[in-house]
C-alpha positions as CSV (number, residue, x, y, z in Angstrom):
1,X,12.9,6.8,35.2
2,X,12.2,8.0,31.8
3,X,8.7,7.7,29.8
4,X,10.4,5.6,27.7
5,X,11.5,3.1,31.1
6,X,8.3,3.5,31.8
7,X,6.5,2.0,29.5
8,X,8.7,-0.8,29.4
9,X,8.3,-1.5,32.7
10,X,4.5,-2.2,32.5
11,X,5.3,-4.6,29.6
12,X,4.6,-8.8,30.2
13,X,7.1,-11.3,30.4
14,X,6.3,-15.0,29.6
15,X,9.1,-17.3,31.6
16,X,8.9,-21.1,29.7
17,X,7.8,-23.1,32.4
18,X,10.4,-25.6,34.4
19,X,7.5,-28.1,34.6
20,X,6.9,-28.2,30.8
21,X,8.8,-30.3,28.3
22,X,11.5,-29.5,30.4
23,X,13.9,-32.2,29.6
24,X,13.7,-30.2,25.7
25,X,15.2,-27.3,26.9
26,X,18.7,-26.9,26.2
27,X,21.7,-25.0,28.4
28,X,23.1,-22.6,25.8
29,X,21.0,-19.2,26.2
30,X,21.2,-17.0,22.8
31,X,19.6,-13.2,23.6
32,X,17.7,-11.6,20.4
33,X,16.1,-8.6,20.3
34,X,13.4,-8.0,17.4
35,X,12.6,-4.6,16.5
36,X,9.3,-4.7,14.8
37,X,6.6,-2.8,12.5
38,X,3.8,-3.4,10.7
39,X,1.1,-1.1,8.6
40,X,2.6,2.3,8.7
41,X,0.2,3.1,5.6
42,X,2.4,5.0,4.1
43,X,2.7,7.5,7.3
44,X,5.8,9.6,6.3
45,X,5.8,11.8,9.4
46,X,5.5,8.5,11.7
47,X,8.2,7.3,9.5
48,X,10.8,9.7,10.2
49,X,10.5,9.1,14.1
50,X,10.5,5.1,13.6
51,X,13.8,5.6,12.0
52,X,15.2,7.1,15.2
53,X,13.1,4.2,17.7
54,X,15.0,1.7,14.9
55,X,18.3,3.1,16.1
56,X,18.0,3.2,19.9
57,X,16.6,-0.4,19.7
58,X,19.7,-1.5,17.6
59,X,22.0,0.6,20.9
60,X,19.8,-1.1,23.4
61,X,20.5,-4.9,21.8
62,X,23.9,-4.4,21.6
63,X,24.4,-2.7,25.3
64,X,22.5,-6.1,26.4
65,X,24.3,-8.4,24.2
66,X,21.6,-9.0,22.0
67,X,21.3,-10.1,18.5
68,X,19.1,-7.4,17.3
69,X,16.6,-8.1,13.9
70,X,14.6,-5.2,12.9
71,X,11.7,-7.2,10.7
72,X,8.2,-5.9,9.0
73,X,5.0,-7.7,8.6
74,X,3.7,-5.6,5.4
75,X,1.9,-2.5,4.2
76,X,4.9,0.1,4.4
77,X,3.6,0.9,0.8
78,X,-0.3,2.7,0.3
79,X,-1.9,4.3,-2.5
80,X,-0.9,5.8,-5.9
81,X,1.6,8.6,-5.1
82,X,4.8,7.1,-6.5
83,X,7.2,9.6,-4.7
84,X,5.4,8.9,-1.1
85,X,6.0,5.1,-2.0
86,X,9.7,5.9,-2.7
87,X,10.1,7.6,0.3
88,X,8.5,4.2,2.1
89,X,11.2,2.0,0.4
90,X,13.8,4.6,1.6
91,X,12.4,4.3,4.9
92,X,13.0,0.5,5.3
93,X,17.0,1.0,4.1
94,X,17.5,4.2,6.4
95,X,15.8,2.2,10.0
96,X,17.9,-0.4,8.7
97,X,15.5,-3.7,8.4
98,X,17.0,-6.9,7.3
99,X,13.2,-8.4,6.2
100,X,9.8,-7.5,5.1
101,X,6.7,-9.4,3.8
102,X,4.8,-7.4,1.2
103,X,1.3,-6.4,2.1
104,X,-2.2,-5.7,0.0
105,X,-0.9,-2.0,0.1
106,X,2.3,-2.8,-1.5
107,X,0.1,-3.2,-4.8
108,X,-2.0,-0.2,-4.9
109,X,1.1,1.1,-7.1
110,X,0.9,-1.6,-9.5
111,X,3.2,-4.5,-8.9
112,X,5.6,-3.6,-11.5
113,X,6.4,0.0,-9.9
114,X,6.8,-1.7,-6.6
115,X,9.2,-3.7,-8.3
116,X,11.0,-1.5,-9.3
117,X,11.2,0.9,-5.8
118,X,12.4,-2.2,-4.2
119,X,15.0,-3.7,-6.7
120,X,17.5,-1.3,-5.6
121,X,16.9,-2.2,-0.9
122,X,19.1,-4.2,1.0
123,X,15.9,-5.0,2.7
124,X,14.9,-9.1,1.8
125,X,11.8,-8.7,0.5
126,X,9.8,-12.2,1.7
127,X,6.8,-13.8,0.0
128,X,6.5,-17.6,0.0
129,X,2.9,-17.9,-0.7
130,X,3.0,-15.8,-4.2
131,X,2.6,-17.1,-7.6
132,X,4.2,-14.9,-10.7
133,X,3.0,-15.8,-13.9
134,X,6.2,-14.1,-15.3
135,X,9.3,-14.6,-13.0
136,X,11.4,-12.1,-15.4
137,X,9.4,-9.1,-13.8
138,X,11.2,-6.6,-11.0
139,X,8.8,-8.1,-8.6
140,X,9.0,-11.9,-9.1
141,X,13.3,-10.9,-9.4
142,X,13.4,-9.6,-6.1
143,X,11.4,-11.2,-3.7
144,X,12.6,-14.5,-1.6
145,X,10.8,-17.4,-0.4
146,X,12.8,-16.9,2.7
147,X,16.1,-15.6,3.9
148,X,18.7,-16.7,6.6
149,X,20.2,-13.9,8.7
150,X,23.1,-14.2,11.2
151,X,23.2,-12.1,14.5
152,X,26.2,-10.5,15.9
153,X,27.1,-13.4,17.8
154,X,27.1,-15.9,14.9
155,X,23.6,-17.6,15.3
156,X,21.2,-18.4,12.1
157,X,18.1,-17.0,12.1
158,X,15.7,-18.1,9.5
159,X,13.0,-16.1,8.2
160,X,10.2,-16.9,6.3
161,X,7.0,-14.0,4.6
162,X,3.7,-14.8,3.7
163,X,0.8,-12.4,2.2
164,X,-3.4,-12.5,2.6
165,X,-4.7,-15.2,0.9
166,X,-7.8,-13.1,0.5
167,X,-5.0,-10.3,-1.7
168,X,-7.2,-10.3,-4.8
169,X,-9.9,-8.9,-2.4
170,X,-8.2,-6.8,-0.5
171,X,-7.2,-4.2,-3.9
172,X,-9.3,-1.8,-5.9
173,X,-8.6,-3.6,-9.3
174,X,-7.1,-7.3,-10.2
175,X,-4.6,-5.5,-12.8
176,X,-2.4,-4.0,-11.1
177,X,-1.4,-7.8,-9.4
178,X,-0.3,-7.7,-13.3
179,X,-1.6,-12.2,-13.0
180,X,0.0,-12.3,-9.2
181,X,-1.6,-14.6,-7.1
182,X,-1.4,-15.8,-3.7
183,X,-2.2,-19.4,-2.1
184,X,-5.1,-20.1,0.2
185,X,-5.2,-20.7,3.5
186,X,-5.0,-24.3,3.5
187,X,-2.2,-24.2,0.5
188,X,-0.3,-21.9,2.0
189,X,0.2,-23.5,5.9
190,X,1.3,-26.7,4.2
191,X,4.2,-25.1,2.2
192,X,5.1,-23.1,5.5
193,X,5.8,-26.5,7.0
194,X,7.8,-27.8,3.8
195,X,9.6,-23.9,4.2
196,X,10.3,-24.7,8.0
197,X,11.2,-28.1,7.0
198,X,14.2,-27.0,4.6
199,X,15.5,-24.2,6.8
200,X,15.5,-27.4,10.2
201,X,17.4,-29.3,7.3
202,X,20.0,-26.2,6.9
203,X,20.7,-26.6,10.9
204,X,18.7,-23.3,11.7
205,X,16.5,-23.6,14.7
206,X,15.4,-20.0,15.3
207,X,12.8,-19.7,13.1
208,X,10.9,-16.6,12.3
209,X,7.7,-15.6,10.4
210,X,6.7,-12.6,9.1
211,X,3.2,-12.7,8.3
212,X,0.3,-10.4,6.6
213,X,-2.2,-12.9,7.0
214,X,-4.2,-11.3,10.2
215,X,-3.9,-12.4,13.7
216,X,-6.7,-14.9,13.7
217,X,-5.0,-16.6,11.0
218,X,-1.6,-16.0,12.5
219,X,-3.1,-18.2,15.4
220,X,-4.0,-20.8,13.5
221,X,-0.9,-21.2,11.7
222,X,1.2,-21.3,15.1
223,X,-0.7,-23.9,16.2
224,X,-0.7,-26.2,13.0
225,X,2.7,-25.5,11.9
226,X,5.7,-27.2,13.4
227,X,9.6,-25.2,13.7
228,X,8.1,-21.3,13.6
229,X,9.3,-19.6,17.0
230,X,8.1,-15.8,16.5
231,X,5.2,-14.4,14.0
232,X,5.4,-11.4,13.5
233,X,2.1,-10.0,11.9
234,X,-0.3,-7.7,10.2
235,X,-3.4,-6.9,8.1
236,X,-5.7,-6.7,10.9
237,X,-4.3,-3.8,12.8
238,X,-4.0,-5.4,16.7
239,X,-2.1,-4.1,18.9
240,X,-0.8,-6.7,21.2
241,X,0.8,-5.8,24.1
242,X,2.6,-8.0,26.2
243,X,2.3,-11.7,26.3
244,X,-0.9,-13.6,27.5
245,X,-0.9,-17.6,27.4
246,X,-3.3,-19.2,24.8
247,X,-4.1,-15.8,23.0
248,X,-0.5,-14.6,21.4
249,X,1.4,-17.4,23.2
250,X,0.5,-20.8,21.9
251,X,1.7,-24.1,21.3
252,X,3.0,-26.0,18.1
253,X,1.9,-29.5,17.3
254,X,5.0,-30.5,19.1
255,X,4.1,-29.0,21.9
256,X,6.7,-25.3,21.5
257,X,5.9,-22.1,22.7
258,X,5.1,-19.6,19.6
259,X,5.1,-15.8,20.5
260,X,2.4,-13.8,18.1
261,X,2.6,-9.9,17.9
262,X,1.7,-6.9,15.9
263,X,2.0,-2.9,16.6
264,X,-1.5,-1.6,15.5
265,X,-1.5,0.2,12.4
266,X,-0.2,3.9,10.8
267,X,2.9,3.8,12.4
268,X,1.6,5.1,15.7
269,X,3.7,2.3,17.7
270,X,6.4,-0.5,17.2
271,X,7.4,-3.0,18.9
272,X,10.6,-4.4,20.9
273,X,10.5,-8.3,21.0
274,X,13.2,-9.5,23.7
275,X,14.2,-13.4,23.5
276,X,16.1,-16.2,24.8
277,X,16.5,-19.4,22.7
278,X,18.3,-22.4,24.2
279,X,20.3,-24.2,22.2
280,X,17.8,-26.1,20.7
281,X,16.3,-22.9,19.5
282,X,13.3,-23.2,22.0
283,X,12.3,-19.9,23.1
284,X,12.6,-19.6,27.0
285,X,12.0,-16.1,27.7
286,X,10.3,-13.4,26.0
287,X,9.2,-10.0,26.6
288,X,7.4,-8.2,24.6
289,X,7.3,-4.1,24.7
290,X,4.7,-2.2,22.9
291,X,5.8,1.1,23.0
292,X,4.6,4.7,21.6
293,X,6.3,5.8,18.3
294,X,5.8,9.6,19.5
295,X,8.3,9.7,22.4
296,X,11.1,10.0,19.5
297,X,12.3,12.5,17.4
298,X,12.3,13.0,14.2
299,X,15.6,11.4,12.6
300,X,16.7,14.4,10.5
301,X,18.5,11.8,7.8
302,X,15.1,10.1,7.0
303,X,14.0,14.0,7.2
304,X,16.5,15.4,4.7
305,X,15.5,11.8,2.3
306,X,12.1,12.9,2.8
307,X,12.1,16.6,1.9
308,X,14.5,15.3,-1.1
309,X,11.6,13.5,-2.5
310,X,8.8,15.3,-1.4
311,X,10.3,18.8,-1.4
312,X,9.8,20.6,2.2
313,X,6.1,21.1,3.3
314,X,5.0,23.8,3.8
315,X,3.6,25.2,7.5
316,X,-0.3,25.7,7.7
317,X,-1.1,26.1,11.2
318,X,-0.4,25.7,15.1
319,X,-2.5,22.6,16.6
320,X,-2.8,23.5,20.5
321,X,-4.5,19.9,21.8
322,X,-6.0,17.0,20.1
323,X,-8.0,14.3,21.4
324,X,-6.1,10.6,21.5
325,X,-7.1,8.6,18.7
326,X,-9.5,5.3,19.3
327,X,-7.2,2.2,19.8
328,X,-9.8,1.0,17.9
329,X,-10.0,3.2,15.1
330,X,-12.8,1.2,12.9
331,X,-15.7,1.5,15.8
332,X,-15.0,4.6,17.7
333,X,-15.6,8.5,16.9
334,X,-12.7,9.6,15.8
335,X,-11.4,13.6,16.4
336,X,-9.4,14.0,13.2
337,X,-12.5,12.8,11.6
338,X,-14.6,14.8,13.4
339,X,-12.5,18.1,12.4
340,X,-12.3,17.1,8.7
341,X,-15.6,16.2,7.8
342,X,-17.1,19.7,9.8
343,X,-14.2,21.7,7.2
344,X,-15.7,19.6,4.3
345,X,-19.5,20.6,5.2
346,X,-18.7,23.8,5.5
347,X,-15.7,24.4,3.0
348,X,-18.4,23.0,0.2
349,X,-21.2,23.8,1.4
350,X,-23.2,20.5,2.1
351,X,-26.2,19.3,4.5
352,X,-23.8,16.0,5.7
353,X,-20.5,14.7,5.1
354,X,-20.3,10.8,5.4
355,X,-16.7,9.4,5.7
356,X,-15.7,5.7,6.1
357,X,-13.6,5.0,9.4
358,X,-11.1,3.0,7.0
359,X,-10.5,6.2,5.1
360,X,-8.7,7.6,8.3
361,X,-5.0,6.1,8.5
362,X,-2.7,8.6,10.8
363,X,-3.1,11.5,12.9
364,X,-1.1,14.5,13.6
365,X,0.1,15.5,17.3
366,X,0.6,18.8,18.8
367,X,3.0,21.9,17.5
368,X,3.3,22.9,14.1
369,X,1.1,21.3,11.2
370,X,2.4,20.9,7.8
371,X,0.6,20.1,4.3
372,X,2.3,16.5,4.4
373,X,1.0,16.2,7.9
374,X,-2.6,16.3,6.5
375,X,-1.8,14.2,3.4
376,X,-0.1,11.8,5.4
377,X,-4.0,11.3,6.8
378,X,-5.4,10.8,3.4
379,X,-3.5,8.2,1.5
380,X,-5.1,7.1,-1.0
381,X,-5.8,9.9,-3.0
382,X,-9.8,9.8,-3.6
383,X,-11.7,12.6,-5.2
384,X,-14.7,13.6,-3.9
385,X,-18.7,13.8,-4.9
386,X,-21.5,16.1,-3.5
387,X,-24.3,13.9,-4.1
388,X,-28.0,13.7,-4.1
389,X,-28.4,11.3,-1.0
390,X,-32.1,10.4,0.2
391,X,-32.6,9.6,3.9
392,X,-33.9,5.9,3.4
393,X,-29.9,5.0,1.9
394,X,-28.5,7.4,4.8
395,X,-30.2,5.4,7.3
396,X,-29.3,2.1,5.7
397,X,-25.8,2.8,5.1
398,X,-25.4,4.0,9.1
399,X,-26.9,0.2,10.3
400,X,-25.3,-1.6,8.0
401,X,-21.8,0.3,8.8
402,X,-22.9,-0.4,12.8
403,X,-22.7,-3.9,12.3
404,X,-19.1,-3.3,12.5
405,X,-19.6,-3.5,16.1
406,X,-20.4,-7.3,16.7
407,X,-18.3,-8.1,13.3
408,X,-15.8,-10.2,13.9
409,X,-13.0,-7.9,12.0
410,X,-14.7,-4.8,13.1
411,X,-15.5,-4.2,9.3
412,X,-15.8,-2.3,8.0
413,X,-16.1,0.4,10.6
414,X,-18.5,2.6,11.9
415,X,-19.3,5.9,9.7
416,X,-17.8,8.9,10.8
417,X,-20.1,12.4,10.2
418,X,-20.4,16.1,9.8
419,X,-24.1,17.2,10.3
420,X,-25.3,14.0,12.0
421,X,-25.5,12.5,15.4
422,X,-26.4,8.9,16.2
423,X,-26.4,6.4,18.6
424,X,-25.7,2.7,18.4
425,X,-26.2,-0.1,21.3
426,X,-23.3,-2.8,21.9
427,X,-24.4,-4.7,19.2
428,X,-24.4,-2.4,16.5
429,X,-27.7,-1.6,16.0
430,X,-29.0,2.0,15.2
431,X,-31.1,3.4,17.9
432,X,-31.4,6.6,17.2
433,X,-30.3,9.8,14.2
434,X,-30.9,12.9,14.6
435,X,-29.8,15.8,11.3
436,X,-28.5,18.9,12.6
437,X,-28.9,22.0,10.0
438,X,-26.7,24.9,9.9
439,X,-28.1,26.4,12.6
440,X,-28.2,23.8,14.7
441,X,-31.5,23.0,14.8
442,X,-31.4,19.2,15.2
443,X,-34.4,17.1,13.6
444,X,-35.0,13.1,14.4
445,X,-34.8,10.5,11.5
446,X,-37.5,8.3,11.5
447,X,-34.9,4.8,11.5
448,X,-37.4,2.3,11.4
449,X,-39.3,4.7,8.4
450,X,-37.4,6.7,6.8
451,X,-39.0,8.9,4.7
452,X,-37.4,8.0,0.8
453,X,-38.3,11.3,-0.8
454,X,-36.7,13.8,1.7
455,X,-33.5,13.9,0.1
456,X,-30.1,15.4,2.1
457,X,-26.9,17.3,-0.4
458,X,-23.6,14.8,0.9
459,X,-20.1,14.9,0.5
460,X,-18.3,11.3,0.2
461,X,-15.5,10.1,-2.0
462,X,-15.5,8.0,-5.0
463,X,-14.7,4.6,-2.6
464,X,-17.9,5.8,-1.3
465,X,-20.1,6.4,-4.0
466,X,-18.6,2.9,-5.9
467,X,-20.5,1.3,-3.3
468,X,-17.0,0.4,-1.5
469,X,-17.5,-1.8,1.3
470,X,-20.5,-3.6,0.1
471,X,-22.1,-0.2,0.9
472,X,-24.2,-0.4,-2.6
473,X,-26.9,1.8,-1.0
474,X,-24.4,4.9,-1.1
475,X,-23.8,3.9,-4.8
476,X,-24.9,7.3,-7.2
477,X,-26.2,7.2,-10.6
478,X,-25.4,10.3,-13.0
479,X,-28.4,12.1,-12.2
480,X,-27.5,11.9,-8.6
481,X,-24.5,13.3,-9.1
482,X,-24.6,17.3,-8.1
483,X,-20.5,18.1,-8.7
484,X,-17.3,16.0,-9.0
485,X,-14.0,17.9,-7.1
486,X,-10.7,17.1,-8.6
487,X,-9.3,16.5,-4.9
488,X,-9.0,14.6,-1.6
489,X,-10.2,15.6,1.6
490,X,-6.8,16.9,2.2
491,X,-7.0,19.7,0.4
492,X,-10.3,21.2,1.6
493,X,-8.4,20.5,5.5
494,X,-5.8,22.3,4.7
495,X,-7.2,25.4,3.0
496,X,-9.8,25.3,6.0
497,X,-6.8,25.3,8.5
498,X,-5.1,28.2,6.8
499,X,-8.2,30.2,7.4
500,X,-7.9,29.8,11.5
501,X,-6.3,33.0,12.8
502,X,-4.9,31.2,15.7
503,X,-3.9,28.0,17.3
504,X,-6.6,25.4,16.9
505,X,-7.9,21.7,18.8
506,X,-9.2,18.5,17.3
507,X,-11.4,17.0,19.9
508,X,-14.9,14.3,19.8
509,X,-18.3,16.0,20.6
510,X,-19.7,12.9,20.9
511,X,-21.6,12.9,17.6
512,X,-21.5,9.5,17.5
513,X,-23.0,7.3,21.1
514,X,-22.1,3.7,21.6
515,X,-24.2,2.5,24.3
516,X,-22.2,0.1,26.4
């Protein structure tokens, strides 16, 4: 058996009960299989082997006589880089998905240049809940209150997108929605039932949603919504695996099983959603497989599109090991973060280095590192600050970013350091912080007093030093200001890689504690 037989092996199965509603359940069995994604971030090296998972899901459906719909929940798109952003909107065409709800990241272009990478994609781009105030614009052209698909075998599906209510939050500036709006909560479940409601009319019972609404609100629209069989979601980065009874499987008003899943975030994994519908399109079976988007290879199309765009990257270095990344990337140490920040203090020449867990969207695995590998990393393209940064906001910033621990979202993540150790109990709180100099000498903060005039030289990025977060206390006034670098942390990675002389590891050193 193969790691990849393996892993679907271990996955759940849900079975619809014999006992429950059974006189609903129709005789006719119809066999999909969903390939899904959600929040690759922009993740061009993750992208290349989802195109080839894409494929041998498509094989796999149609050796099991499957209907196979490859669908995804939003945030293919991220940051400013226009040609990284047209090599996502290649991406979708080349793994060959029918559907895809637009996420906040979709925006950070502007929504006229998204418009535009998209008007050209035989991908259905879904969003039920926006409002344009011009419908003339690329954009407001192209995108579908929902679409209706037909399998292989002949059956309807019907699928319906939705974006955050919370978008305007969820961007660095309102202008680049260019007046783009999106319902609330409330506004937006009752025109998913009127959506539902005209697709039932059209005599399609398989009904799908693709959502980038978060899981807890994903829940809550299952549950309140009659018609919707399968959401598909994203924005809040779970990875579900398998299927677990009132958690991702729940029950409509009516009573009908609803199957809820994401694949995490960045591309790392996708997902393989097996179903049987009877003829009422009731679902009656489902598994759903999890699975690890680094047992592929790269496809070398999506390469050669890539390297068209992008130009070829260039080789910088050998990685030998790296630790795995934190499921839970927001409230762990991280080892890519780690590696970075300790280049950055010592590449600039700093006493700390402060970045936010958010920041950190990829990783790279073993073998040959490229530039775009580290870029990849480092999406969004902020510049960085050394700062004047006295210890009472240092100490503030840390508790405030612990919090994230007993938050509900894990927001917005614990801070990740170079030339700092610390330890936090379950809750969050800050129990201890100790500076390390550059000889290693470490020093205790006082956390409960710290001492306002002792003041430490930091690197952070402009999202940083904007007080991004709600982190006012890390906000810098001109004064406090020591340089501005035209760059990224990528950069000042990759120039520090190309100084190792030899294979290198990313690994924790357990800077950062979380008492259990």
């Amino acid at each position: 058996m193969n790691i990849l037989a393996q892993q679907l092996s271990k996955q759940g199965i849900y079975q619809y009960p014999a006992d429950r509603y059974n006189s609903n359940i129709g005789e006719k069995k119809t066999k999909t299989s969903i390939f899904y994604i959600n929040d690759i971030h922009g993740q061009v090296p993750k992208m290349q082997r989802l195109v080839s998972a894409s494929h041998h899901a498509g094989l796999n459906a149609a050796n099991n006589g499957s209907d196979i719909l490859k669908v995804c929940a939003g945030d293919t798109f991220i940051g400013t880089d226009e040609k990284r952003n047209l090599a996502a909107a290649r991406f979708l065409d080349t793994a060959g998905i029918h559907a895809h709800a637009l996420g906040n990241h979709e925006f950070d272009i502007t929504a006229s240049i998204c418009g535009n990478l998209l008007k050209n994609s035989n991908v259905k781009t879904l969003g039920m809940n926006l409002n344009f105030p011009n419908n003339n614009t690329p954009l407001a052209k192209n995108v579908l209150r929902s679409t209706v698909i037909y399998g292989t075998s002949g059956e309807k599906y019907g699928l319906i997108g939705v974006q955050p209510s919370d978008l305007a939050s969820r961007i660095k500036k309102k202008e680049i929605l260019e007046g783009i709006t999106t319902d609330d909560k409330e506004q937006t479940i009752i025109e998913l039932q009127e959506e539902v409601n005209k697709l039932k009319q059209q005599g399609i019972n398989k009904i799908i949603l693709l959502s980038h609404e978060g899981y807890s609100v994903e829940q809550e629209i299952a549950q309140r919504v009659n018609g919707i069989d399968v959401i598909i979601g994203g924005h809040s980065h779970d990875l579900i695996e398998g299927v677990t009874d009132g958690e991702n499987l729940v029950y409509s008003p009516t009573g009908e099983p609803v199957i809820i899943t994401q694949a995490g975030r960045d591309g790392n994994h996708y997902g393989i959603l097996n179903l049987e519908f009877d003829d009422k399109g009731q679902v009656t079976y489902v598994q759903n497989n999890v699975m690890d988007t680094n047992l592929h290879n790269p496809n070398m199309v999506m390469t050669k599109i890539v390297d068209s765009i992008l130009g070829k990257s260039p080789e910088i270095g050998v990685l030998n090991h790296v630790d795995p990344i934190p499921k839970n990337n927001l409230l762990e140490e991280n080892p890519w973060a780690d590696f970075v920040a300790d280049a950055l203090r010592k590449n600039l020449d700093a006493d700390i280095v402060l970045i936010n867990s958010a920041n950190f969207r990829g990783s790279v695995d073993h073998g040959i590192v490229t530039e775009r590998d580290i870029t990849s990393i480092f999406p969004f393209n902020n510049k960085l600050f050394k700062v004047k940064l006295n210890e009472k906001d240092l100490v503030e910033a840390i508790k405030q970013c612990g919090k994230s621990l007993s938050a509900k979202n894990s927001k917005p993540g614990i801070m990740q350091v170079s030339g700092l150790t610390y330890t936090l109990n379950s809750q969050g709180d800050l129990t201890s912080l100790y500076y390390i100099d550059k000889q290693g000498n470490k020093k205790q903060i006082d956390i409960n007093n710290p001492d306002e005039d002792k003041v430490y030289t930091a690197i952070y990025d402009e999202f940083l030093v904007g007080g991004g977060d709600d982190l006012e206390m890390l906000k810098r006034d001109d004064d406090e200001i020591i340089e501005r670098y035209p760059f990224d942390k990528d950069k000042v990675t990759i120039e520090y890689i190309k100084s190792l002389s030899r294979p290198f590891d990313v690994h924790t050193d357990e800077r950062i504690k979380i008492q259990k």
